[in-house]
C-alpha positions in Angstrom: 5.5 29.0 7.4 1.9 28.6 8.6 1.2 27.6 12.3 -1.6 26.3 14.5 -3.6 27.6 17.1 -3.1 26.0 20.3 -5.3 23.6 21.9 -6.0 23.8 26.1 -6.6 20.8 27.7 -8.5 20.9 31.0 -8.2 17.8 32.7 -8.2 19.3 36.6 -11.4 18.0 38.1 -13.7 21.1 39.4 -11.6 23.6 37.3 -13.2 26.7 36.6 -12.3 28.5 33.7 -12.4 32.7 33.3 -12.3 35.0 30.7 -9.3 37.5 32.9 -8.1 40.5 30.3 -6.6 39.1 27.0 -6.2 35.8 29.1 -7.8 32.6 30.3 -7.7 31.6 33.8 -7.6 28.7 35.3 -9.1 28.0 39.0 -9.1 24.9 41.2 -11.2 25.8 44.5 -11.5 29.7 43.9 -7.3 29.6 43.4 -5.5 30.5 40.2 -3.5 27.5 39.0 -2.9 28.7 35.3 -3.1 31.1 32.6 -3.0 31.5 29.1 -2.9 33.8 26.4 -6.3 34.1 24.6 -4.7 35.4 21.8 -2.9 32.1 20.8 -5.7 29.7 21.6 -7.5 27.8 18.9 -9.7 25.5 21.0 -10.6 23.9 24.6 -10.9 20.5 25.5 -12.4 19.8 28.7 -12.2 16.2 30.3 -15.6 15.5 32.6 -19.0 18.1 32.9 -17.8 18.9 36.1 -15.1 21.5 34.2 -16.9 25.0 34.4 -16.7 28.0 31.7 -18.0 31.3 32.6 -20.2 33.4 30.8 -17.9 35.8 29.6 -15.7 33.2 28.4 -18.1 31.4 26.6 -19.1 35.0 24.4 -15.9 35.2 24.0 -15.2 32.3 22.4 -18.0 31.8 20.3 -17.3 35.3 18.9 -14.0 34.4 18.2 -14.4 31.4 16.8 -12.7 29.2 19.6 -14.6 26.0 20.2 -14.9 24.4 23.9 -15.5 20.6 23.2 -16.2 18.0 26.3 -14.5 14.7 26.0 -15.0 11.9 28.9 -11.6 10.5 30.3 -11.4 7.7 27.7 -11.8 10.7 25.1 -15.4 9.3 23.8 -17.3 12.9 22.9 -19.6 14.3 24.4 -20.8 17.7 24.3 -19.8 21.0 21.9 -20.0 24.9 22.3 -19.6 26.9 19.0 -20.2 29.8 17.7 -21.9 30.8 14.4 -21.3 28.1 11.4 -19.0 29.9 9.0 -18.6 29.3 5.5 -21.7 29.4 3.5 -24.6 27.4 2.7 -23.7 27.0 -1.3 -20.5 24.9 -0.4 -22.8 22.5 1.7 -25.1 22.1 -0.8 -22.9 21.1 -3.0 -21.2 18.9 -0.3 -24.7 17.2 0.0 -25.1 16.8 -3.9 -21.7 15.5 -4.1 -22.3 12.4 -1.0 -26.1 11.9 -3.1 -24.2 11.1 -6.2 -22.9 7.6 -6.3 -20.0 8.1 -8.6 -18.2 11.3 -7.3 -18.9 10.1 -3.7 -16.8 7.0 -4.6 -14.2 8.6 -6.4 -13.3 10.8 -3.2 -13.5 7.9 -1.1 -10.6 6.1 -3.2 -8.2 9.0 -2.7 -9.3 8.9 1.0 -8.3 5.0 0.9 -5.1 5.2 -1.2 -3.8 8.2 1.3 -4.7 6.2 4.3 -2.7 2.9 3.0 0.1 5.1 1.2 0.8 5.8 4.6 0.1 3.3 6.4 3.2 1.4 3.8 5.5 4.6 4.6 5.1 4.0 8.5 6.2 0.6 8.0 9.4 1.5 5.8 10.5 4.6 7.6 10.6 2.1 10.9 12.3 -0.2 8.9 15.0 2.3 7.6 15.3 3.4 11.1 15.5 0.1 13.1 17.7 -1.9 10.8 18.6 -4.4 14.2 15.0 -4.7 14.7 14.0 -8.6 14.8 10.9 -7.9 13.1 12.5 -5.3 10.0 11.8 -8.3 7.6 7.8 -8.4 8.8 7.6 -4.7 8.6 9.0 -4.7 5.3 6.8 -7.9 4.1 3.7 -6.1 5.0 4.8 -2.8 3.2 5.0 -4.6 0.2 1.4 -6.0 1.0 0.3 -3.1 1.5 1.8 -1.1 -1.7 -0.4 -4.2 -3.9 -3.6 -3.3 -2.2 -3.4 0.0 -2.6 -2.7 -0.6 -6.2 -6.1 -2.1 -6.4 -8.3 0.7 -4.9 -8.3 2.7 -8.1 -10.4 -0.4 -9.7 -12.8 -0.6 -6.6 -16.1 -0.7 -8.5 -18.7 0.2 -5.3 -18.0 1.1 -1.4 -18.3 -2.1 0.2 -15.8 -3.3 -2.6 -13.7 -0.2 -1.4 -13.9 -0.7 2.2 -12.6 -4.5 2.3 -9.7 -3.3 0.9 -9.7 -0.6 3.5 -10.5 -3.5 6.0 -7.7 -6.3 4.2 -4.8 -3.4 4.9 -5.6 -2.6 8.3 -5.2 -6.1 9.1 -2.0 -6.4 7.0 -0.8 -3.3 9.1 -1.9 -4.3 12.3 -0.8 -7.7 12.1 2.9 -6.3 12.5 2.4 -3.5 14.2 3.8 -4.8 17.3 7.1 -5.0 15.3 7.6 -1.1 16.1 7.3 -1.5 19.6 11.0 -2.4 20.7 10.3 -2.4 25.1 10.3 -5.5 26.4 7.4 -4.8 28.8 4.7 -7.8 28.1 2.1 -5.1 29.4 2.5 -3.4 26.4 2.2 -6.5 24.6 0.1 -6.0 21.4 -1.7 -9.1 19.7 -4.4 -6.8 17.5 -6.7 -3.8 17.3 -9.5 -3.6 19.9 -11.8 -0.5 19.5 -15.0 -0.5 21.9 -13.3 -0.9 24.1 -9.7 -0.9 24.2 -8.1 -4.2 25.9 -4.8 -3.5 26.6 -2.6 -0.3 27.3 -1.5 0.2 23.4 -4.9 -0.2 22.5 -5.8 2.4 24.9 -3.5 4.7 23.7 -4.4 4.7 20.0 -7.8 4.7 20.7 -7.4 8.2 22.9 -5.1 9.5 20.2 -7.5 8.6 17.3 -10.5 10.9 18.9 -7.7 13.9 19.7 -7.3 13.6 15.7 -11.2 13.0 14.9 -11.5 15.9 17.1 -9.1 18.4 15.2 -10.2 17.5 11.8 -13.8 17.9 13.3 -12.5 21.8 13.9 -11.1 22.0 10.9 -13.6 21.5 8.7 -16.2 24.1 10.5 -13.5 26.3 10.1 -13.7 26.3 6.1 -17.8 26.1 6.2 -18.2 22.0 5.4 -20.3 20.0 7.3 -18.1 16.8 9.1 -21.0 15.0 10.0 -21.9 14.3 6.1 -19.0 12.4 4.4 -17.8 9.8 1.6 -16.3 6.5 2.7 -17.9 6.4 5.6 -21.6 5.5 6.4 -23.8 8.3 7.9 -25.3 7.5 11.5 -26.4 9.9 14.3 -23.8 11.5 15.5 -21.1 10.5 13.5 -19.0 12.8 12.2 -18.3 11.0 9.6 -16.6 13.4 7.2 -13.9 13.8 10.3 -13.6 10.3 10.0 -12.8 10.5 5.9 -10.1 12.8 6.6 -8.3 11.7 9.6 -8.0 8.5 7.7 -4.5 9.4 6.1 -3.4 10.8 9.1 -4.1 8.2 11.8 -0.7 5.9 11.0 2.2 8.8 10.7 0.5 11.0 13.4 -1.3 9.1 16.3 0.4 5.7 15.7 3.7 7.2 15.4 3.1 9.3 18.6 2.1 6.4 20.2 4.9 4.0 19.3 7.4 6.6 20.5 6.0 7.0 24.1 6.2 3.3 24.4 9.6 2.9 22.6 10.9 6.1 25.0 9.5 4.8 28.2 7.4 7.9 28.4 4.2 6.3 29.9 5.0 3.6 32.6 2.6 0.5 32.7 1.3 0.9 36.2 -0.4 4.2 34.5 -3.5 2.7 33.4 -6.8 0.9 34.9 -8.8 -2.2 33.8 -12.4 -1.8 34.1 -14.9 -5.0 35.3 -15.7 -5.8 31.8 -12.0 -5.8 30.5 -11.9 -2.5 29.2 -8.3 -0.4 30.1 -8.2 3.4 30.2 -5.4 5.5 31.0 -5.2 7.6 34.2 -5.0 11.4 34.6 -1.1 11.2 34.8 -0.7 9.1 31.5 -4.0 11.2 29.6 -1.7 14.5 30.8 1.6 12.5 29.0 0.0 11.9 25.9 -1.7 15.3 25.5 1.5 16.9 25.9 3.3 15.0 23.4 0.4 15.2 20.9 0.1 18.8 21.0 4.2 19.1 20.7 3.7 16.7 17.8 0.7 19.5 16.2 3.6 21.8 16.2 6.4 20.2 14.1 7.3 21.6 10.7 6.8 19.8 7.4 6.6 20.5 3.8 2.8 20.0 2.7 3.4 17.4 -0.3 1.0 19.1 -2.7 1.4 22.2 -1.8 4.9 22.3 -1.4 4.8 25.0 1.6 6.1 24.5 5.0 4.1 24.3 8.0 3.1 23.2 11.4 1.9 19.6 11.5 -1.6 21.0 13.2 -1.9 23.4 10.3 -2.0 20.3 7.8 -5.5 19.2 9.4 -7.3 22.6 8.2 -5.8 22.9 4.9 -6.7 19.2 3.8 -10.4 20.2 4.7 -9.6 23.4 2.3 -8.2 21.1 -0.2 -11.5 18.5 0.3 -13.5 22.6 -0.1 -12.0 23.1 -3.1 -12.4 19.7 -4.5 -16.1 19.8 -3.9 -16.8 23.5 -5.1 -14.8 22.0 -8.8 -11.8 24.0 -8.0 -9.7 21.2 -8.3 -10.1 17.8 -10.3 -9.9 15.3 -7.4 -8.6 15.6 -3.6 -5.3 15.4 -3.2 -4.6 13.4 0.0 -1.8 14.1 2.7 0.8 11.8 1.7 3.4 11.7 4.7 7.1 10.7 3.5 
């Protein structure tokens, strides 16, 4: 069984973080208030500029391949520390050729699609299954069975803009019963439809927060095997955009972030008085409710799964890095298409 590296969120305001030993130490006003192995640590995630990182830290981790990423509180990105680009510059040649050439580019964008919707339809089902006294089971059924005949059709998508309407015509069949899975009777955790930029309403919020921990991850994981996430297939290229991070998280945005965020609703784990509503109607989550959802998504990283293709178990986390292998091995010819993770 494979596992993940783990992930340290910072989210103390003023923290100072130390390279102490084999360990990382956290301060708040010149006193310790954590440590960690360095040993296990994969990444950092620090919430605000004001989060310090010492020099010998920094080495450290460059050397050792551990990123330290800065997120603002709503999780938007917005700064990166890494060390040396692995991997080598044939494989992003290649990557390059393969997004210049029309055909192949759309071909990996259709298995990108049909993952994404293939689970988006198993979501739906395995809430139904679940929740069989659930008033909306019938809905959440209806809408699989939409969504199973549009991804039928992606196969015959003839261009991208063809291919991303049907991208665009299952999110709304999802979405449009997505409130079916959310069983508290709290009207502030009422959802009438997806709002991005910003978020409008707690669950909103939530998914939004949970979609950039996931952009974030396969971000990692594809520097980790030498491909370059800012170049990608379905979508567009734009400054800044990591838009190959955006291909891949795709098939795991509806059993990993909308699952995890279904569940801290349905469990009462985040409380409705945990969030703030900005002057222009935008709602984040505060420190307390960011801290909830970390801790849940990084105990989520950590459950163990067969990988569908490759028929191995693993740690959920680890699944991020070896679909960008799989997407690697797909673009150096290893392998005839890429095989998308299809959750069950």
């Amino acid at each position: 069984m494979r596992h993940v590296g783990n992930t340290l969120y910072v989210t103390l305001d003023n923290a100072y973080l130390q390279k102490s030993g084999g360990s990382v130490v956290v301060r708040q006003e010149k006193k310790k208030v954590a440590q960690f192995p360095l040993i296990a640590l994969g990444e950092i995630v620090c919430f605000g500029f004001g989060i310090g990182v010492s020099p010998k830290l920094a080495e450290h981790c460059a050397e050792e391949g551990v990123t330290i990423t800065y997120l603002s509180g709503s999780g938007r990105f917005l700064a990166r520390m890494v060390g040396p680009t692995r991997g080598n510059v044939l494989l992003r040649r290649q990557q390059y050729r393969a997004a210049d050439d029309p055909e192949r580019r759309l071909a990996i964008a259709r298995y990108c699609v049909a993952g994404k919707i293939a689970n988006q339809r198993n979501t739906l089902l395995r809430f139904a299954r679940n929740h069989t006294d659930n008033p909306a089971r019938d809905r959440l059924v209806a809408a699989a069975e939409r969504l199973d005949r549009i991804r039928k059709t992606v196969r015959g998508a003839k261009d991208l803009d063809v291919l991303r309407g049907m991208e665009g015509e299952a999110a709304e069949a999802y979405f449009a019963v997505f409130d079916g899975m959310l069983l508290v009777d709290d009207p502030a955790f009422r959802f009438v439809g997806r709002s991005r930029r910003p978020p409008r309403d707690r669950t909103n919020a939530m998914l939004s927060f949970a979609y950039s921990m996931l952009a974030l991850d396969m971000r990692s994981g594809l520097e980790a095997v030498g491909l370059d996430p800012y170049v990608g297939y379905l979508h567009a290229e734009r400054p800044g955009r990591p838009a190959l991070a955006l291909d891949l998280m795709e098939e795991f945005r509806s059993p990993f972030a909308d699952r995890l965020v279904v569940s801290l609703v349905n469990l009462r784990r985040v409380d409705s008085g945990g969030f703030t509503e900005g002057a222009s109607g935008e709602v984040e989550m505060t420190p307390e409710t960011r801290k909830v959802l970390l801790g849940a998504y990084q105990k989520r990283k950590r459950e163990v799964l067969e990988h569908p293709f490759l028929e191995e178990e693993m740690e959920l986390g680890v699944a991020f890095l070896l679909q960008a292998r799989l997407m690697a091995r797909h673009i150096r010819g290893d392998l005839d298409f890429y095989p998308p993770y299809l959750w069950r």
